[in-house]
N, C-alpha and C positions, 0 to 999 in steps of 0.2 A: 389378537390375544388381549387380554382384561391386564392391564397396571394394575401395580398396589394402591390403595390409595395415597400414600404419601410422595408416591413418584408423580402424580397430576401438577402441571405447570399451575402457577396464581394458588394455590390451593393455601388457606387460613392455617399458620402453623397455631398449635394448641401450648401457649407457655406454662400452662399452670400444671397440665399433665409434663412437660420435658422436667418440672421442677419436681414433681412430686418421683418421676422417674428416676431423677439423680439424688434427690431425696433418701431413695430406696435402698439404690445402689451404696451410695456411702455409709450410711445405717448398717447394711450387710457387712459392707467391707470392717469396720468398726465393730462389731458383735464377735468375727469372726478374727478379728485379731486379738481382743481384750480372752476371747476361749483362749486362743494362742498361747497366751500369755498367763493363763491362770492354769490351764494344762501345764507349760513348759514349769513350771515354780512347784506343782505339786511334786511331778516326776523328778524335778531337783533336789527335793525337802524329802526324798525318798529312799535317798541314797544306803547302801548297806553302809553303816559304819556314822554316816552323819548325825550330828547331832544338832538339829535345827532350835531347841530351845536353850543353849550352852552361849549365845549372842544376848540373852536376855537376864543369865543370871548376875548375881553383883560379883563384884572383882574385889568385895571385899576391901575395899580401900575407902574410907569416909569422910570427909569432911568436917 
């Protein structure tokens, strides 16, 4: 039967591809949590009844 070629004994590992690999990976994982995260906050800011710009107005009180 034919091996992978990464299953071949002695065989030259490739470090700049495993970096660009995990590179990838994290980048992904990262992209896909900051979505997470900018989803979760819209659907928050969405609420019936909320009132998401009532944190920004003044309290009226001066200095």
């Amino acid at each position: 039967m034919h091996d992978s070629p990464s299953s071949r004994p002695g065989q030259h590992r490739d470090p700049v591809g495993a970096f660009f690999g995990a590179l990838w990976t994290v980048g992904n994982a990262v992209v896909i949590a900051l979505l997470g995260v900018i989803v979760h906050d819209d659907f928050d800011s969405a609420r019936i009844g909320a009132h998401p710009a009532a944190g920004s107005a003044p309290d009226g009180t001066y200095v």
